[in-house]
Structure formats: structure tokens, C-alpha cells
C-alpha positions as CSV (number, residue, x, y, z in Angstrom):
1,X,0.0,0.0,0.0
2,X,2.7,2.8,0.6
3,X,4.2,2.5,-3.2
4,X,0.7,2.8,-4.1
5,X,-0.4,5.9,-1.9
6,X,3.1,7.2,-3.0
7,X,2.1,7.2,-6.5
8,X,-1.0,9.2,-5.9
9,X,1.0,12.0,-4.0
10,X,-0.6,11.2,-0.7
11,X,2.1,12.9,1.9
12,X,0.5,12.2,4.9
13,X,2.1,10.1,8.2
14,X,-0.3,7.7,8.9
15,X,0.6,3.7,9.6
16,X,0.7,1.3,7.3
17,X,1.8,-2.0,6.4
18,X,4.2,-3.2,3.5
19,X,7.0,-1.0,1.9
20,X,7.5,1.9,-0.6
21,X,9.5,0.5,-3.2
22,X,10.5,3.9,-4.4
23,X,11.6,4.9,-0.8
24,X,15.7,5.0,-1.4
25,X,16.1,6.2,2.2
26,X,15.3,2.9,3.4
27,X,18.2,0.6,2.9
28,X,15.7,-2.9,3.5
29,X,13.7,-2.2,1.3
30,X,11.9,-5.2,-0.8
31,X,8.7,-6.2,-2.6
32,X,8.1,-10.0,-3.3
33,X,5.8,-10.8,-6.3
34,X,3.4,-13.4,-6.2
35,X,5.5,-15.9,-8.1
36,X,8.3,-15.6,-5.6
37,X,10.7,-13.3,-7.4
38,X,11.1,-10.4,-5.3
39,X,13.2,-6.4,-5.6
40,X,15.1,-5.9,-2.9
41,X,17.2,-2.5,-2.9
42,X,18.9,-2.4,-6.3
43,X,18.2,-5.9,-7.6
44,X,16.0,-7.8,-8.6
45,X,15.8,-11.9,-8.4
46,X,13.7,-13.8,-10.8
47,X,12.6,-17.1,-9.4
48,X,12.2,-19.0,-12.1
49,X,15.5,-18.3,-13.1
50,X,16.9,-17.4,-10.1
51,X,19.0,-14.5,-11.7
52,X,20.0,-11.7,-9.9
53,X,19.6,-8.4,-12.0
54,X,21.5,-5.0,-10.7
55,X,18.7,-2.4,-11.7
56,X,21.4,0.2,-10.9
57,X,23.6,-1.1,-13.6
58,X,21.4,-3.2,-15.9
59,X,23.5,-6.4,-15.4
60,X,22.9,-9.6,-14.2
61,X,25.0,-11.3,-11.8
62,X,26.1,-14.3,-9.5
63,X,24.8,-14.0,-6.3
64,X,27.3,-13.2,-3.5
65,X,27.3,-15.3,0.0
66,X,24.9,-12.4,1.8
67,X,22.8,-12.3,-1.4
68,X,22.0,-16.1,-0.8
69,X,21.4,-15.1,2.6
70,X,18.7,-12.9,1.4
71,X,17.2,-14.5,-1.4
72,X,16.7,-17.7,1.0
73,X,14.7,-14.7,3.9
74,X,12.8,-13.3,1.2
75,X,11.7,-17.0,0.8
76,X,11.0,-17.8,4.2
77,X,9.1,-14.3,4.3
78,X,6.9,-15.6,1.1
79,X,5.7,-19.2,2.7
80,X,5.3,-17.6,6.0
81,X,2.6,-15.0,3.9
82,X,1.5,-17.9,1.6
83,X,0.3,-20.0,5.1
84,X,-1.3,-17.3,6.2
85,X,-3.2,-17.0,3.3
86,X,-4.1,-20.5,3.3
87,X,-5.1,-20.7,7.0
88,X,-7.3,-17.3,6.2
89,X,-9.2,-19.2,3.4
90,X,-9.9,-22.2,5.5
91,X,-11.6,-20.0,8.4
92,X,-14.1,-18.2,6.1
């Protein structure tokens, strides 16, 4: 919801959840897609691939030891949602 009330020029503090993704001040900033891929800072990693692309640079490239470490916590963070989801349909 921010990126979305960021695009309509909304500029007032109020609480919300999710992330901006055009917020550059925030340096943990990430959005994961329904598939899985997910932008995180200045890359993005396609799942189905499971390239890394530098959207700074307009490269791809091997993940790095940390960017394993945070390709596998955007996973965990994408199951852990995906339960939820599943519990939530099984209670209505």
C-alpha cells in the first residue's frame, strides 16, 4: 500500500503496512511478487531463473554469499505469507 499511496502524491504520516518501493532512504527495502521473485534494494531476483539483475547497472550477476542469505529470507518471508493465506481461506 505505501508505493501505491506514493504514486497518488498522498504525503500524509499515517501507519501502514508493506514497503514503498521507491523509498531510497530505506536501505531494507523489498517487494516479493506473487511468483516468488522479489526487488530488494537495487536488484531484482527472478525465481524461475533465479537470476539476480542490478537495476542500478542493468547487469545480471552471480549472487554473493549475503545475497544467498537474502534470497533464502525473502523465501521464508513468502511461505510464511502464503500460510497465512491459506489458513485465512480455511476460516471463512
Amino acid at each position: 500500500m505505501p508505493t501505491i499511496v506514493d504514486l497518488l502524491g498522498i504525503k500524509t504520516e499515517f501507519y501502514t503496512t508493506g514497503n514503498n518501493i521507491f523509498d531510497k532512504t530505506d536501505k531494507n527495502n523489498y517487494v516479493i511478487f506473487k511468483d516468488g521473485s522479489f526487488v530488494y534494494n537495487d536488484f531484482y531476483y527472478n525465481r524461475n531463473s533465479e537470476d539476480l539483475y542490478d537495476l542500478k547497472h542493468g547487469i545480471y550477476f552471480k549472487p554473493t554469499k549475503e545475497d544467498k542469505k537474502i534470497i533464502q529470507k525473502m523465501k521464508k518471508i513468502k511461505e510464511a505469507n502464503d500460510s497465512y493465506i491459506l489458513i485465512r481461506n480455511k476460516l471463512k
